[in-house]
Residue frames relative to the residue before (quaternion, step in Angstrom):
aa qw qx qy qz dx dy dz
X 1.0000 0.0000 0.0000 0.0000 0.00 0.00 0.00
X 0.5452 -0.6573 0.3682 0.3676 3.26 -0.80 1.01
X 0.5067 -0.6513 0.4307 0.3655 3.85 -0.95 0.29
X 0.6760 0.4503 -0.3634 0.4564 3.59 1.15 -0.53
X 0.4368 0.6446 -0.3724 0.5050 3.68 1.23 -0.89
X 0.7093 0.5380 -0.2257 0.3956 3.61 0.43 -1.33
X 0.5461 0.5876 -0.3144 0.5075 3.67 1.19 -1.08
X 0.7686 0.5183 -0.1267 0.3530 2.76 -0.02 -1.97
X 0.7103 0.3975 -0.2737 0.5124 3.87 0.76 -0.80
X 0.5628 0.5580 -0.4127 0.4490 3.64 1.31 -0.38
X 0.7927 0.4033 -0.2327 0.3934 3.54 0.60 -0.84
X 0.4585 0.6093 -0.3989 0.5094 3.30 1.70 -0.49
X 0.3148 0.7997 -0.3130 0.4043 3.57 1.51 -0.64
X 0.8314 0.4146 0.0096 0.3698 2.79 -0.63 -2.25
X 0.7910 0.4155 -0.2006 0.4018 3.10 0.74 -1.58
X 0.4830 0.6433 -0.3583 0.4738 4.05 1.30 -0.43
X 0.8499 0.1735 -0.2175 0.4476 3.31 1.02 -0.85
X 0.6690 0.4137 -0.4406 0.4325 3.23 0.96 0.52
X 0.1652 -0.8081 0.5649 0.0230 3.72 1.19 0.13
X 0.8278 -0.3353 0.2541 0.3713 3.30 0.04 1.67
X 0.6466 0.4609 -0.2820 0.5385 3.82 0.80 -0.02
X 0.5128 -0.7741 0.3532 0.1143 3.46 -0.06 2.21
X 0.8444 -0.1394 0.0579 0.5140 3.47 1.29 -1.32
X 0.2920 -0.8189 0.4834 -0.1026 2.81 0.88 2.09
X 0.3560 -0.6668 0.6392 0.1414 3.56 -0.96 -0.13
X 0.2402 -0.8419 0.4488 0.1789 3.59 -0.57 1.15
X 0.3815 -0.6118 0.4993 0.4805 3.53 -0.67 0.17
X 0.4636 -0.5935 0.4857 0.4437 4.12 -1.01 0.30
X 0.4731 0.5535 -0.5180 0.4488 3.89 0.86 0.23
X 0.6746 0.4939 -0.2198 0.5026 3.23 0.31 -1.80
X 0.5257 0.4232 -0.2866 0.6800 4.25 0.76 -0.31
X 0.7116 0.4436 -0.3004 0.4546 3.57 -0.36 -0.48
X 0.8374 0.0870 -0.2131 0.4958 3.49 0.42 -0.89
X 0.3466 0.5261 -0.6207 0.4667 3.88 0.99 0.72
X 0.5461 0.6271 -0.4084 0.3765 4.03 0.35 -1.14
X 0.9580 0.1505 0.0064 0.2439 2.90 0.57 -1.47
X 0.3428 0.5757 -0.4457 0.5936 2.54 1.56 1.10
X 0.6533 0.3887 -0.3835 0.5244 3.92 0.91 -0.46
X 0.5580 0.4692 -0.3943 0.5595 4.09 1.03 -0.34
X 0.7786 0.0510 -0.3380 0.5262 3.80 0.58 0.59
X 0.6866 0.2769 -0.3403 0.5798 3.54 0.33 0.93
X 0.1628 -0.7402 0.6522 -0.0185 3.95 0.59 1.66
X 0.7491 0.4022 -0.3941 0.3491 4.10 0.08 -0.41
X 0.5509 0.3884 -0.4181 0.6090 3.60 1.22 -0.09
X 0.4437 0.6175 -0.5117 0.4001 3.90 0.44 -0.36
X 0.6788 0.5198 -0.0968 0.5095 3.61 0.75 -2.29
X 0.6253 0.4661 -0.3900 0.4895 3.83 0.87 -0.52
X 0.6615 0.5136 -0.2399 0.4909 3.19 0.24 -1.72
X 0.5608 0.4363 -0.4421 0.5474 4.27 0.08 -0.86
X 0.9071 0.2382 -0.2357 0.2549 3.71 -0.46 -1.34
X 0.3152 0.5226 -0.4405 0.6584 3.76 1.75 0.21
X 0.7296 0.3737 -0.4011 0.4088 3.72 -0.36 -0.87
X 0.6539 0.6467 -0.2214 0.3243 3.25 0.71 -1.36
X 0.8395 0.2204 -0.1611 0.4698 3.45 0.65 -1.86
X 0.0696 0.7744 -0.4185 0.4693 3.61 2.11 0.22
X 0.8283 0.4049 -0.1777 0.3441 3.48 -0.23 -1.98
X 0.4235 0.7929 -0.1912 0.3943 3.12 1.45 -1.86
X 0.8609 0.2187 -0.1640 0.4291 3.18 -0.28 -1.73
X 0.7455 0.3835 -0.3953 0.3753 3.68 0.72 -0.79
X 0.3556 0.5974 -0.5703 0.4375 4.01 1.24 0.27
X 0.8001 0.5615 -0.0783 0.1961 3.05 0.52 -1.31
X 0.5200 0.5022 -0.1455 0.6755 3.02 2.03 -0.77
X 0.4965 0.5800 -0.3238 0.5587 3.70 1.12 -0.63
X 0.6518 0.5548 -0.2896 0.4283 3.47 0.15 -1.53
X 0.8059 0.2154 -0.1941 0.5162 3.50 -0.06 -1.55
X 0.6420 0.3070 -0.6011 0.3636 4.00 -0.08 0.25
X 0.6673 0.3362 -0.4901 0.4488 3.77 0.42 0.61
X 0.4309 0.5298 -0.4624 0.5655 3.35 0.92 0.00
X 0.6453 0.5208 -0.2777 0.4850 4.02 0.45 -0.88
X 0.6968 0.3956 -0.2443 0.5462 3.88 0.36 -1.97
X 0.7885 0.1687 -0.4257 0.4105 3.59 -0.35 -0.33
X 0.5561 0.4640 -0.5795 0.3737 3.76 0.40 0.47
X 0.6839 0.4125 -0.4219 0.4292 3.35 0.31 -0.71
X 0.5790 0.6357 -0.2387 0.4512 3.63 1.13 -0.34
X 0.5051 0.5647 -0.2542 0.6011 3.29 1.50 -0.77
X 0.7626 0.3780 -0.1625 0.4992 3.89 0.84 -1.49
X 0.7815 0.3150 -0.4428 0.3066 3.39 0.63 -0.09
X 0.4526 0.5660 -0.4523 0.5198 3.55 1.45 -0.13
């Protein structure tokens, strides 16, 4: 199976069961067979980890600078 085809069908994945809803709740079925689909496809496993991963990254990071931001502008109005 092609490796992009493989991406693409993972997130088509994710996205089916979260339809646009940030923090949907899975069903433990709908979990169950995502598992096991990544326990027979280890390179979407390795995808999914570093999306999840640089995912985290960016929103640490976005976190970081709006307090880095609030106490400047705090800094300028005192």
């Amino acid at each position: 199976m092609n490796v992009h085809f493989r991406h693409y069908f993972l997130f088509f994945l994710l996205r089916q069961n979260y339809q646009g809803k940030i923090a949907a709740p899975m069903e433990d079925q709908e979990i169950e067979v995502l598992f096991e689909y990544l326990k027979r496809e280890p390179e979407m496993y390795r995808i999914l980890q570093r999306f999840v991963s640089r995912t985290v990254q960016a929103l640490q990071l976005a976190m970081l600078e709006y307090r880095w931001n609030a106490a400047a502008a705090a800094a300028i109005l005192w």
